[in-house]
C-alpha positions in Angstrom: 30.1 3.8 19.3 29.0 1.2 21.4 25.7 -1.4 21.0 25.5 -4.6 20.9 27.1 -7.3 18.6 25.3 -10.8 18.0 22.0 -10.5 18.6 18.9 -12.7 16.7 17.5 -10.9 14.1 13.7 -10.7 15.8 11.0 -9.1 15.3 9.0 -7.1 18.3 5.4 -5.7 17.6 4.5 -2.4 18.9 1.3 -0.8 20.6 1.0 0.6 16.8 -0.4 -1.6 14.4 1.9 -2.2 12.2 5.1 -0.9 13.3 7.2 -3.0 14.0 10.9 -3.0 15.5 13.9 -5.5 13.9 17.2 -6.4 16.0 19.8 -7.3 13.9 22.8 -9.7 14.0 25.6 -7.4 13.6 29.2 -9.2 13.4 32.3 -7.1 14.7 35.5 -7.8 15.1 39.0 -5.1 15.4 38.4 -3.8 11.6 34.7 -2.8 12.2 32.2 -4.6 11.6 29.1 -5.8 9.2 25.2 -6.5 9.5 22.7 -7.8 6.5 20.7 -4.6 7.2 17.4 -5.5 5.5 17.0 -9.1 4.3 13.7 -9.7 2.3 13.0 -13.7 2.6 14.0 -14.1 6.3 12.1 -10.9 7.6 9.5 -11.8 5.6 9.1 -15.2 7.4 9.1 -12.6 10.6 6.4 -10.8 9.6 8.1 -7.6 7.7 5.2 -7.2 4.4 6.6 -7.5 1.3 6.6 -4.0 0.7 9.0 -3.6 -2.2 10.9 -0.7 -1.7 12.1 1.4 -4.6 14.4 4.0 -3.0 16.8 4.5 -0.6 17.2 7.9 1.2 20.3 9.0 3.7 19.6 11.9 6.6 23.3 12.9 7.9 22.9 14.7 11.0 25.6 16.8 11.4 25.4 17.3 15.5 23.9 16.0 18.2 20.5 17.4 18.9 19.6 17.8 15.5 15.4 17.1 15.6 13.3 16.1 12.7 9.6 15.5 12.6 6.3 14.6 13.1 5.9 14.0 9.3 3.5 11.2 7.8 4.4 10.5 4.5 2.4 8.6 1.5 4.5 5.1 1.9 6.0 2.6 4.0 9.0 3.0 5.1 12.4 0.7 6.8 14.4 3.1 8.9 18.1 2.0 9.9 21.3 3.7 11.5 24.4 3.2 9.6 26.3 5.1 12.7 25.2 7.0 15.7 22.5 6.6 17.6 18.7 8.1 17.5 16.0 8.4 19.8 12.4 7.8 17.5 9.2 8.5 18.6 6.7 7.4 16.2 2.8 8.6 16.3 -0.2 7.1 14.6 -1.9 9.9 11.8 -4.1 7.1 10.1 -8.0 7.6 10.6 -9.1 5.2 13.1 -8.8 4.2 16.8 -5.2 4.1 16.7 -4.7 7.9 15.5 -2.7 9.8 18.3 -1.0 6.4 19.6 3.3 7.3 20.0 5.8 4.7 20.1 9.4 5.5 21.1 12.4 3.7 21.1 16.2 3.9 20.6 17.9 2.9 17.5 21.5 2.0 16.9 22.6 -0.3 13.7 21.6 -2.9 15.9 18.0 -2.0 15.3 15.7 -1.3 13.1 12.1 -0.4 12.6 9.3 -0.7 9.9 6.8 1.8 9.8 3.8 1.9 7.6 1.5 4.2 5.3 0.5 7.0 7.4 2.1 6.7 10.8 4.3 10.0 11.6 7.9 9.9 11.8 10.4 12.1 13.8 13.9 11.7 15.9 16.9 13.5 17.3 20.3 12.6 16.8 22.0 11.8 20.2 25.4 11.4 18.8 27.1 13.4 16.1 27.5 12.9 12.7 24.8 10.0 13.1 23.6 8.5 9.7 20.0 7.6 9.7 18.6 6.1 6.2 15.7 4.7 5.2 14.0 2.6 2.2 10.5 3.7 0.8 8.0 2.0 -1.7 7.2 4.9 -3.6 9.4 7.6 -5.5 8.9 11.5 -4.3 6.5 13.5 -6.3 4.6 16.7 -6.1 1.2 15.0 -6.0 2.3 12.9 -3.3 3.6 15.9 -1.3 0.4 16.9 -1.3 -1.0 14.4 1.0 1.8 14.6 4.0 0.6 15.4 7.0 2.2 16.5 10.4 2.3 17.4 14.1 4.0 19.3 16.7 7.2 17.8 17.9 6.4 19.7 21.2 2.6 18.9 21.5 2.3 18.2 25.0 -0.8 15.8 24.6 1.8 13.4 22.9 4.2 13.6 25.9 7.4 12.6 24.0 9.9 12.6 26.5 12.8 14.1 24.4 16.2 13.0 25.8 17.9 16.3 24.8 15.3 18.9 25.6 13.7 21.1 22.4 14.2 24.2 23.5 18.3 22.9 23.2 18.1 20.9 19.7 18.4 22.1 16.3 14.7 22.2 14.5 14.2 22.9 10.8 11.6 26.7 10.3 8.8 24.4 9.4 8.9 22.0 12.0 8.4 24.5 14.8 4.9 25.0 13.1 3.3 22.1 13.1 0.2 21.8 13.8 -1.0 20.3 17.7 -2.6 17.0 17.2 -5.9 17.8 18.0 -5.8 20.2 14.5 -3.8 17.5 12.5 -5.4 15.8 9.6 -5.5 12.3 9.4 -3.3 10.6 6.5 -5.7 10.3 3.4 -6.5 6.5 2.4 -4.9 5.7 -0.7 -7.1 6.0 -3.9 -9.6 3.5 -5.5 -9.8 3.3 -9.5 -13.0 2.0 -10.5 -12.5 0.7 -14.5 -16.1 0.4 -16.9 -18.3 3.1 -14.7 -20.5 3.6 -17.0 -21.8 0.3 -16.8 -24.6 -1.2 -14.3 -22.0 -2.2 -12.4 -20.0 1.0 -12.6 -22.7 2.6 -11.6 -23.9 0.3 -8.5 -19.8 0.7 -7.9 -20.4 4.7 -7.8 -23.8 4.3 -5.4 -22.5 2.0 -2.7 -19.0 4.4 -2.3 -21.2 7.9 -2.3 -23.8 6.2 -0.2 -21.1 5.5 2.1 -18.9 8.3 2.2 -16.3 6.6 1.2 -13.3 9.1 -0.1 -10.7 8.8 -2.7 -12.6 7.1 -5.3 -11.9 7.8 -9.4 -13.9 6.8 -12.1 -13.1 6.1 -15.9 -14.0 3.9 -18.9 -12.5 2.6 -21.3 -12.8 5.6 -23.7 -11.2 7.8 -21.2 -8.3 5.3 -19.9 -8.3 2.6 -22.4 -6.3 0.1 -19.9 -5.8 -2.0 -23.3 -2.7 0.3 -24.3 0.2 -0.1 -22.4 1.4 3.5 -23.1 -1.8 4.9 -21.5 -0.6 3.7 -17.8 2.1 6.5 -18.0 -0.5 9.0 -17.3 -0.9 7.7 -13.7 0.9 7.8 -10.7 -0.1 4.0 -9.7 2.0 4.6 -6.2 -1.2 6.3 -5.3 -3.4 3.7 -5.6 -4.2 1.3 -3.5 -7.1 -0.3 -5.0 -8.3 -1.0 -9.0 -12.0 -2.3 -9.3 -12.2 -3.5 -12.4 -15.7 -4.0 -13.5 -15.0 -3.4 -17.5 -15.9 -6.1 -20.1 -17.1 -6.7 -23.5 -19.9 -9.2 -22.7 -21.5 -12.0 -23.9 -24.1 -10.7 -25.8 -21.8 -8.2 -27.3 -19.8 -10.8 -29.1 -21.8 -11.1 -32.4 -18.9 -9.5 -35.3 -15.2 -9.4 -35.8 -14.7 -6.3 -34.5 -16.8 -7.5 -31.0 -14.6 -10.2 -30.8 -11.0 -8.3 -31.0 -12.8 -5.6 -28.6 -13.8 -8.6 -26.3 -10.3 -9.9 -26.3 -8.9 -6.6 -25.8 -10.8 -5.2 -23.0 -11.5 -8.6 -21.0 -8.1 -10.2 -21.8 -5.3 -7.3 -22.7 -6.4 -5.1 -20.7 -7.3 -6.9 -17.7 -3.9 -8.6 -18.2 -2.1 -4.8 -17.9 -3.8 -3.9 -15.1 -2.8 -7.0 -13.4 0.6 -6.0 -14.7 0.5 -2.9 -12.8 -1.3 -3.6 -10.0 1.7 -6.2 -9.8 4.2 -3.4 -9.8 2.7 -1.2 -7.3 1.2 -3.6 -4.9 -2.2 -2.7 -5.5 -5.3 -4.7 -4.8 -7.0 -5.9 -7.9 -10.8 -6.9 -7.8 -11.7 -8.7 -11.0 -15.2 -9.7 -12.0 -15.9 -12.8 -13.8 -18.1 -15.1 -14.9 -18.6 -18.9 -13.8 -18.9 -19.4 -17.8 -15.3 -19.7 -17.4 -16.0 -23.3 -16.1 -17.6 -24.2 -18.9 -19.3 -27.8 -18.0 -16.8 -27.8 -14.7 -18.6 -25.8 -12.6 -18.2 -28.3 -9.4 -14.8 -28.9 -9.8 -13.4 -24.9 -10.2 -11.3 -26.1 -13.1 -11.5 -23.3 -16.0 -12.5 -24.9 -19.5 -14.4 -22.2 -21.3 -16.5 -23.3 -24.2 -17.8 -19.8 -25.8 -15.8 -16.8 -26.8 -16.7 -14.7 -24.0 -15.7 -17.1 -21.3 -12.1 -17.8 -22.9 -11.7 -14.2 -22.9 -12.4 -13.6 -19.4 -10.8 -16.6 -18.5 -7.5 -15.4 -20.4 -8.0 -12.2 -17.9 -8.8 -14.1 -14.8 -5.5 -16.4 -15.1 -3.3 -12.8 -15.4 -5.1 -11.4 -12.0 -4.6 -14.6 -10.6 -1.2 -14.7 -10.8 -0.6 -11.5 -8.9 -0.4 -11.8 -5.2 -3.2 -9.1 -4.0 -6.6 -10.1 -6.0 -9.7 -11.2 -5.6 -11.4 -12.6 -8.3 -15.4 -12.8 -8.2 -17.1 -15.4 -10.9 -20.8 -14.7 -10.8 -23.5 -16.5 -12.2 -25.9 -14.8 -14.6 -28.4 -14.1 -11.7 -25.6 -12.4 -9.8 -24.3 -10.5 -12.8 -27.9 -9.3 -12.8 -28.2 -7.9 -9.2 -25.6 -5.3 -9.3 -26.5 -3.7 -5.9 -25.7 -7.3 -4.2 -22.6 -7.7 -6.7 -21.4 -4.1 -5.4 -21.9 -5.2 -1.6 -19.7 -7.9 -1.8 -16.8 -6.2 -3.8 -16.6 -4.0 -1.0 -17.4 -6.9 1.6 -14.3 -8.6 0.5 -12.1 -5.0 0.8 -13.5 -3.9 3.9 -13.3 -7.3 5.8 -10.1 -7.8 4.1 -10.4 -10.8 3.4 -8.0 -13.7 2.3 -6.6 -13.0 -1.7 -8.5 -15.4 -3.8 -11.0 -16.6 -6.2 -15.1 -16.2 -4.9 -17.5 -17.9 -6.2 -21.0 -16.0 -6.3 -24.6 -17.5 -7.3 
């Protein structure tokens, strides 16, 4: 096996958005030799996302030729070489003006390459007994299987310029069917759960996404999820979520009896604190909405000093979202709170703009 020893671990971007190739500093001498073949804090200062793998898969590719691919899978993935050699060709399944884009490249255990949600993966072994292996952020499961999507290794509108040609490598049944990509379907966005729906802002939540067409979205309350226990958040698969709007509260002028107040601090402070929790876990995007009661008297200086009940309960969830690195935190005044439709715009202003993580202020 020959590649090269020594290089700078560097980071090149690619004409897809978001994959991106590695070298690595491998160190060889007459035993062998050794690379630090993912290293989270200094690829992180290169640009790799904290994507927080939980698995690590091996492919062993027996012989030379062997072909694998076009498959777009429900996570992001950081493919190596342990030893052999690959030739990768990478295409872009995500809905938008990047879908059909191909990006290929040779990897040795010199290189490496991230590739993100939705972007199809495929590559021949050009060396025998080549080990190819991989990290993912999300464990295998039969729902998630069901949103893969595919195409033709051979499509000639891809023009992949296969070093060993197809009609010679070895191709698994179901990869000879794939479908062309003009027939493929685009990778599904990840899902959107929208907590309190049956609220006025549940339900401006509901309008804005079905008068846009927007897809993937689930809705629940807290009598059919009640985020408050921890045991219910085993009923969902949270590596399929991408999103949690979180619009469910106990509010103000539902705090008048002992049992209003243990539901307001179990709803806008336990539960909000869980689904932080989780969101945490998963990297998902949580969108919490306050209230600039939370202030108290403080209200130019952003420091939280809640006087009433209702404000130190939301202001016990707000400090649990903050502390999670994907959130966005609105604190509305009572005028804002009242104008759901504008309320609902901006939610989905700040996740369609993606705008920076971080607390909003809204009058």
């Amino acid at each position: 096996m020959s590649f090269e020893f020594e290089k700078e671990l560097k980071v090149t971007e690619t004409n897809i958005p978001g994959l991106l190739v590695f070298d690595l500093p491998v160190h060889g001498d007459s035993r062998g030799w050794f690379k630090e073949n993912w290293q989270r804090a200094k690829m992180l200062k290169l640009g790799l996302p904290d994507f927080g793998p939980v698995q690590n898969n091996i492919s062993f590719n027996a012989k030379k030729g062997v072909t694998r691919g076009i498959h777009a899978e429900p996570w992001d993935k950081y493919i190596s070489i342990a030893t052999g050699e690959i030739f990768g060709a990478w295409v872009d399944l995500r809905p938008g003006d990047s879908f059909g884009q191909v990006y290929t490249t040779r990897l040795d255990p010199s290189k490496a390459i991230y590739v993100p949600r939705g972007v199809g993966n495929s590559f021949q072994a050009l060396q025998d007994g080549t080990v190819y292996t991989y990290l993912v952020n999300a464990h295998w499961s039969l729902e998630q299987k069901k949103t893969y999507t595919f195409v033709n290794l051979a499509d000639p509108e891809l023009d992949i310029q296969w070093p060993i040609p197809l009609e010679e490598s070895e191709r698994s049944e179901a990869d000879l069917h794939h479908p062309m990509l003009k027939d493929a379907k685009p990778m599904t966005p990840k899902r959107t759960l929208v907590t309190g729906c049956n609220g006025q802002l549940g339900h401006a939540v509901r309008a804005y996404a079905e008068a846009h067409g927007l897809e993937g979205f689930e809705y629940t309350d807290i009598d059919e999820f009640d985020f408050s226990d921890p045991t219910a958040y085993d009923r969902y698969d949270w590596s399929l979520y991408g999103t949690i709007i979180n619009v469910a509260e106990q509010a103000s002028d539902d705090c008048k009896d002992v049992d209003d107040v243990a539901r307001a601090w179990r709803i806008n402070a336990q539960g909000t604190a869980l689904l932080a929790r989780a969101a945490g876990e998963h990297h998902i995007t949580l969108v919490q909405v306050s209230a600039e009661s939370v202030y108290g008297q403080n209200t130019d200086d952003g420091v939280i000093a809640p006087v009433d009940l209702y404000a130190q309960t939301k202001a016990a969830g707000d400090i649990a979202v903050a502390n999670i690195p994907e959130h966005y935190i609105l604190r509305c005044s009572a005028s804002a709170q009242a104008d759901t439709q504008r309320l609902a715009g901006e939610i989905f202003r700040l996740l369609d703009t993606h705008a920076a993580y971080g607390v909003y202020d809204l009058q």
